[in-house]
N, C-alpha and C positions, 0 to 999 in steps of 0.2 A: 254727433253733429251739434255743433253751437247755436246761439240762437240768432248769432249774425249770418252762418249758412242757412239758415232755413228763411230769414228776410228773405234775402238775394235769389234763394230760388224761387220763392214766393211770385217776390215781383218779376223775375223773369218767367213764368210759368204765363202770370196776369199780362205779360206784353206779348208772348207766344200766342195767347187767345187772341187779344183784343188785336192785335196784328193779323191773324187770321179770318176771323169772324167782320174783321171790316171788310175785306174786300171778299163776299158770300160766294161768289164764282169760282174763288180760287178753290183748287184743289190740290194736296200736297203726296208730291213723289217721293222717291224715294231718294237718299243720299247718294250720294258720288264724289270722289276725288275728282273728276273732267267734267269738264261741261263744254258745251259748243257754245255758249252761252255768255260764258266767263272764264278771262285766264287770272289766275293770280302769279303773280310776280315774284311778289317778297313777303312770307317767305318761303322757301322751296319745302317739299315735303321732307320730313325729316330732318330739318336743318336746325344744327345748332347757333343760337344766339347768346352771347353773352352781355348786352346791354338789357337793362329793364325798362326801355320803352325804345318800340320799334314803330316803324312805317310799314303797313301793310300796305303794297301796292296791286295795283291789276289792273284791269281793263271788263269792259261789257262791250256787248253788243246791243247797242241804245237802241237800234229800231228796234229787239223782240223783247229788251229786260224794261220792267214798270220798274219797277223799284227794289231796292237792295238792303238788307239789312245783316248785320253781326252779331254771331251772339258768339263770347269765349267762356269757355270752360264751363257751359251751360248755368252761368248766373248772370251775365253782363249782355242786355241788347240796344243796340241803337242801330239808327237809321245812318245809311253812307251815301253819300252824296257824288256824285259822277259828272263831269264835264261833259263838250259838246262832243268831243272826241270818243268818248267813253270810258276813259281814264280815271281811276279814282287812287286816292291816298290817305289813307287815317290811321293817325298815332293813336298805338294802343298801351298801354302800360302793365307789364307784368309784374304781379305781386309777389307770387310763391313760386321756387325754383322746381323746376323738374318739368314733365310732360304738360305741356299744352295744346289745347283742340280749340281751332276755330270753327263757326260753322257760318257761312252763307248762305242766306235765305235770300233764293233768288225768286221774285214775281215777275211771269214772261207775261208777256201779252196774247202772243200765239199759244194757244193752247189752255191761256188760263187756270195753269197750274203753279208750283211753285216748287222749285227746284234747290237742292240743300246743299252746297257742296263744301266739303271738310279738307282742311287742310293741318296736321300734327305737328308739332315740332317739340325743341326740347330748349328749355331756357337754364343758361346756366350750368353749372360744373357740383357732381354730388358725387362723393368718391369716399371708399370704405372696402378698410382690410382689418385684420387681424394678425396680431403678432404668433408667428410661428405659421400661420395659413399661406399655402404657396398660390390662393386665389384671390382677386379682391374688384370690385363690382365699381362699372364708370356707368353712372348715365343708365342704371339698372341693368348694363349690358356686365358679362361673368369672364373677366380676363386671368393670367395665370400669370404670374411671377416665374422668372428661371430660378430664383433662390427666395426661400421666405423672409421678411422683415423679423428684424431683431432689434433688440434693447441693448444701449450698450451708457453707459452714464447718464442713466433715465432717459435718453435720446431716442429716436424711433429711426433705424437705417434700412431703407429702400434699395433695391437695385435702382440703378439709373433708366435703365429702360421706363421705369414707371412715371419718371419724370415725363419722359421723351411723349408718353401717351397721354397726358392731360391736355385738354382743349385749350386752355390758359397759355404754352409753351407752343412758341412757332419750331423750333430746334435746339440741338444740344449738339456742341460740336465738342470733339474729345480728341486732345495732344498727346498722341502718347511719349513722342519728346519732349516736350515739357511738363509731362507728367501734369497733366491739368487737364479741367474741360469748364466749357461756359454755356451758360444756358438764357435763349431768349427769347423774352416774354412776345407775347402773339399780339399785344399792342405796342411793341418797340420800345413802351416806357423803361424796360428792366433789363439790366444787360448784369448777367450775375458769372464770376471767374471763379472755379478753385480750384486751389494742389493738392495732391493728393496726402493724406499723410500731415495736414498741417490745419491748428486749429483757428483757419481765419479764411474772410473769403474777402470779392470785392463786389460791391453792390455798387453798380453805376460809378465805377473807378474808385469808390469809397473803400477806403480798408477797414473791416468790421471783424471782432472775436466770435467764434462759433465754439457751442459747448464739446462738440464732438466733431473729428475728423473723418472726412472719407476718405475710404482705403480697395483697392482692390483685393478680393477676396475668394478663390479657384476662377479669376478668369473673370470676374462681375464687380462691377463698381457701387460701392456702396454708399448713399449718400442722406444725410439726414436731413430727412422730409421736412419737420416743422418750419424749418430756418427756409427752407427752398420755396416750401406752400405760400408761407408769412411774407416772404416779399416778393413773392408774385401778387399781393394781392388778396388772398385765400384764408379763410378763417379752419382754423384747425382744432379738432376736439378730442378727447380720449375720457371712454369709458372702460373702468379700470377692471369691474368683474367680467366684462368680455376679453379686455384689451384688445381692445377694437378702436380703431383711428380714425376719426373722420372729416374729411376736407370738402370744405362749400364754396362757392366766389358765382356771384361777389359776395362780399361777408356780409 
């Protein structure tokens, strides 16, 4: 641990206290994903984001909640502020991609305790195979390839299907009359075509050279990842004594 996480949990441990120990009445429950208390809105449990700052939305229930506070990924708290309705909103900013945990530190007035409620989610796109491996891991979850990735003019070729499964890709539509398929990006920005068989694609109707062609291969389209990853968007990596590939976004 660095000496900027051991700050941060520092001072978030010193406002956990001083947060507690001011109001001496309060007494602390135990965590919950529900409360009768508090609905959170945005974001949903489990729900993938891929911008790095979002709007945490929800609601209280003003006559029993004193006051509300956040604390993310147990380093970060401040105080949230709630309208007459009981409706609140605060941009939060995510740093580091992968799992993150909110926690809500709810003070009720009835009862005098103070109630925790967590809400998880997962920020971003982290994805990782191996050449020759017929498995490769999205979002820390263990997916399976119908054929393993291979090298073919130093290029790294994917089944298509693998495209089809990244958070990044809204669809991938495939002609088998026109011997093509296009693939598009989950913010509209990216409209990517190719043929099969030919070493060039089109990016947003732009015609661009690719080092390697995809080709159908027993029945599977094989398609090289970097060029696919790289302009969606997605920063791509390769470490050469695993040969293991690995794709982030945002970059």
């Amino acid at each position: 641990m660095n000496c900027k996480k051991r700050f941060y949990r520092a001072i978030a441990a010193l406002v956990v206290f001083f947060v507690v120990t001011a109001e001496p009445n309060f007494k602390l429950s135990q965590t919950t994903y529900q409360s009768s208390f508090l609905e959170i809105l945005y974001p949903k449990e489990g729900q993938l984001v891929l911008e790095n700052e979002i709007d945490l939305r929800g609601k209280v229930e003003k006559e029993k909640v004193h006051e509300l506070f956040l604390e993310l990924n147990n380093q970060k708290i401040q105080k949230i502020f709630f309208g007459e309705t009981g409706t609140f909103s605060e941009r939060i900013n995510l740093f580091q991609k992968g799992h993150q945990r909110i926690n809500l530190l709810v003070f009720l007035n009835d009862g005098e305790k103070i109630e925790v409620v967590q809400r998880n989610f997962f920020f971003g796109m982290l994805a990782n195979f191996h050449i020759g491996n017929r498995f490769f891991k999205l979002n820390d979850n263990l997916f399976g390839f119908e054929k393993a990735p291979r090298i073919e003019e130093s290029r790294t070729l994917v089944p298509i299907h693998f495209v089809e499964s990244l958070p990044v890709v809204e669809k991938v539509d495939i002609s088998p009359i026109k011997n093509s398929f296009s693939v598009h990006s989950l913010d509209k920005k990216v409209y990517l075509v190719f043929e099969m068989n030919k070493k060039e694609a089109y990016v947003n109707a732009k015609r661009m050279s690719i080092d390697v062609a995809p080709r159908i291969e027993n029945g599977t389209i094989m398609v090289p990842i970097r060029f696919v990853a790289e302009q969606l968007g997605s920063k791509v990596g390769w470490e050469p004594h695993q040969k293991e590939v690995l794709i982030e976004y945002p970059k």
